[in-house]
N, C-alpha and C positions, 0 to 999 in steps of 0.2 A: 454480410461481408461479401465480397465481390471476388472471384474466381475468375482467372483469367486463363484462358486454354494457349499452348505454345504460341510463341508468335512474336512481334516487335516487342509488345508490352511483359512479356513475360522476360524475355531478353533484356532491356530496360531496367526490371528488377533484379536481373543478374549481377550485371552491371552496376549499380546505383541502389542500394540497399538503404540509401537513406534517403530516398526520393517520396515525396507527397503524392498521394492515391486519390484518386476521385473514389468517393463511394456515395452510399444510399443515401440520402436527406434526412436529418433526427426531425425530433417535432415541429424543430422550429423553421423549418426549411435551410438550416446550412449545411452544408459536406463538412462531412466528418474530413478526420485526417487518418491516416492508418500509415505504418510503418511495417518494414519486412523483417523478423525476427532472424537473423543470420545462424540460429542454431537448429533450427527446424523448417527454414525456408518459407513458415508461415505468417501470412498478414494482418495484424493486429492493432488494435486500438492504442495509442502509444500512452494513456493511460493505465494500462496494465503491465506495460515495458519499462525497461533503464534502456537511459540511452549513453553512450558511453566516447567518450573524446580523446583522438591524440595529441600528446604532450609534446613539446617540443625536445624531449628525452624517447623520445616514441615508444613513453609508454601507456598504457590505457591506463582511463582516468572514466572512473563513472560520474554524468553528469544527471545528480538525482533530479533538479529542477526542468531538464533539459533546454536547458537557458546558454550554456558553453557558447561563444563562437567555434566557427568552424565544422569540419567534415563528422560526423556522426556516426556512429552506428549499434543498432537495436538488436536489443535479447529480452526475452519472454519475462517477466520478474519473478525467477524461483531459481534456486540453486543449482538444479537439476540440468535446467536450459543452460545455464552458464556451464556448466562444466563442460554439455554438449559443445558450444560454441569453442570452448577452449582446447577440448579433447580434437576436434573437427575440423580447426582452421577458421571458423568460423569470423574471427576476430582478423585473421591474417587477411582474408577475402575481402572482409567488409573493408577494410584501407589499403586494400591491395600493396601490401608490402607485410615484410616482417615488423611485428610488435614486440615489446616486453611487455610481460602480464607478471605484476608485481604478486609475490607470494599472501600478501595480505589482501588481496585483492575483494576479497566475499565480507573481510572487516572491512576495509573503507564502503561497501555497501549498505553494509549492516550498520553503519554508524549514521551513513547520511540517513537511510531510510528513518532509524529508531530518530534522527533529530529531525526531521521532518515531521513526522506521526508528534511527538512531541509539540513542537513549534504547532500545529494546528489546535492542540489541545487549550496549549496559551492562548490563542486567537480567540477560541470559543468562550475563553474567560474576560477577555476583553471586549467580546460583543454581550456578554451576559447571557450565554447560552452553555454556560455551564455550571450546575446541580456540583457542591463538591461535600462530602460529609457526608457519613449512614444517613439522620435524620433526614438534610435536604432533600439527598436522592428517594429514598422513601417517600417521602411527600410528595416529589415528583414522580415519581410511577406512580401514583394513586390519580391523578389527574392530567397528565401527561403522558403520551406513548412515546418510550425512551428509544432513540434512536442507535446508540453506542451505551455500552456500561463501562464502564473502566475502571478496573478494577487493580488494584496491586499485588502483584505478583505472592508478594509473601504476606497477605493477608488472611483472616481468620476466614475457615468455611462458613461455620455457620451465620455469618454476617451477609456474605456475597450469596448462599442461597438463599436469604430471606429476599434479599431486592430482586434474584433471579427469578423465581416465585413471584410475584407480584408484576414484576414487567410483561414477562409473558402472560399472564393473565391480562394485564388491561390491554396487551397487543392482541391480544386474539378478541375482547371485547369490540373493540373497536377495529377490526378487520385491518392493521397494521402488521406489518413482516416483524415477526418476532426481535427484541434488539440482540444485538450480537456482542459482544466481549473483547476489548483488550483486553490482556492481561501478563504481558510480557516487560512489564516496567516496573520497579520496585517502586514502594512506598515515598522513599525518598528522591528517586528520580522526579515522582509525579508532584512533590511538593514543590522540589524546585521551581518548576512551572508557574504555579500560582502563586509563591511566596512564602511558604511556609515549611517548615521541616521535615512534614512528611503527611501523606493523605495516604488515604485507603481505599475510597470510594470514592468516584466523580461518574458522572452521565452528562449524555449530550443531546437534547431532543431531534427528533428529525426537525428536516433543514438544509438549505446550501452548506452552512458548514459540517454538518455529521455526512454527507456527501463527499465531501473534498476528503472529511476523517476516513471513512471507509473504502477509496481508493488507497490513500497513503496507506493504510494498514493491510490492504490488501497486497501490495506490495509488500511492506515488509515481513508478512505471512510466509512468503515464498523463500524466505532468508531464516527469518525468528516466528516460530508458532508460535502467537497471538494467543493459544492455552498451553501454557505451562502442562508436561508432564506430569508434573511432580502432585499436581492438584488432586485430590483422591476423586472430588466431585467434576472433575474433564469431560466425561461423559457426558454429562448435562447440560456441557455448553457447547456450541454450534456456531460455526462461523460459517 
């Protein structure tokens, strides 16, 4: 990431918090994009940010896609930042005027996010990259390094540590990052997805798509922890 000392460009970002960054070349030789997070004045991959639009009620409107026409502006994707930016003016600055920031605000987030995460999981089942049912997922962590498990929320332990156990094992066989856990959607959320009444177990192998998955749930990590408290077995899972 790119550090700029006082000066025109720093001022620039004062100014224009939803202004495109030159930065460093990824693999493939193109610049990245990076945005200013108005709650902490830091610059960030706007993959890991909401970026959030005003209404013509001039109220903030978070745009989860970041697709919205019009004037933008970014905060970090955790509660935390959000509050900052709200506590902070953060939001007042970034469209320089006064806004309404609706009391439901952190739900319309949490909604887009959770449908978001969702909708990707569909995706995966429509490319045929999604393992759903104990057995199938089983069978696929025996020969496949699981890139996502997804699990349902109010499903049985000792089920979700059997595949737990196994994943990790064939990840660490084959020198793959351990897979990581949904588990913030119930049973019948996740059926919906796929067509059915309700699932328990689905996995996503790595991939473009368990990538696109684990941004989106990255984000709405920073809203809805992706492990359930409630889980006796939480410890043992790692995001």
């Amino acid at each position: 990431m790119l550090i700029f000392a006082e000066g025109p460009i720093s001022r620039l970002l004062k100014e224009q918090p939803d202004i495109i960054l030159p930065a460093e070349l990824d693999k493939r030789g193109h610049k990245s994009r990076e945005r200013k997070c108005v709650a902490r004045g830091e610059v960030r991959d706007p993959a890991e940010m909401i970026r959030f639009v005003l209404g013509p009620d001039n109220q903030i409107y978070p745009d989860i896609l970041g697709k919205l026409p019009g004037r933008g502006t970014w905060v970090s994707a955790s509660r935390e930042d959000l509050d900052v930016a709200i506590q902070k003016g953060g939001f007042k600055r970034g469209f320089k005027g006064n806004v309404i920031i609706a009391d439901d605000l952190v739900a319309q987030i949490e909604a887009g996010l959770k449908k978001q995460t969702l909708s990707l999981i569909g995706m995966a089942k429509k490319s045929g990259k999604l393992f759903i049912g104990f057995d199938q997922v089983m069978a696929a962590a025996r020969t496949d390094a699981l890139g996502w498990r997804i699990e349902a929320r109010d499903g049985a332990e000792g089920s979700r540590g059997k595949i737990r156990t196994l994943s990790k094992a064939v990840a660490r066989e084959v020198e793959l990052k351990l897979p990581r856990v949904i588990g913030c959607f119930d049973s019948t959320e996740l059926g919906a997805v796929v067509g059915r009444d309700a699932i328990t177990h689905c996995a996503v192998p790595h991939g473009r798509i368990a990538k696109s998955l684990g941004q989106s749930a990255a984000r709405l990590n920073g809203f809805l922890p992706l492990v359930p408290e409630g889980w006796a077995d939480a410890q043992h899972e790692a995001f």
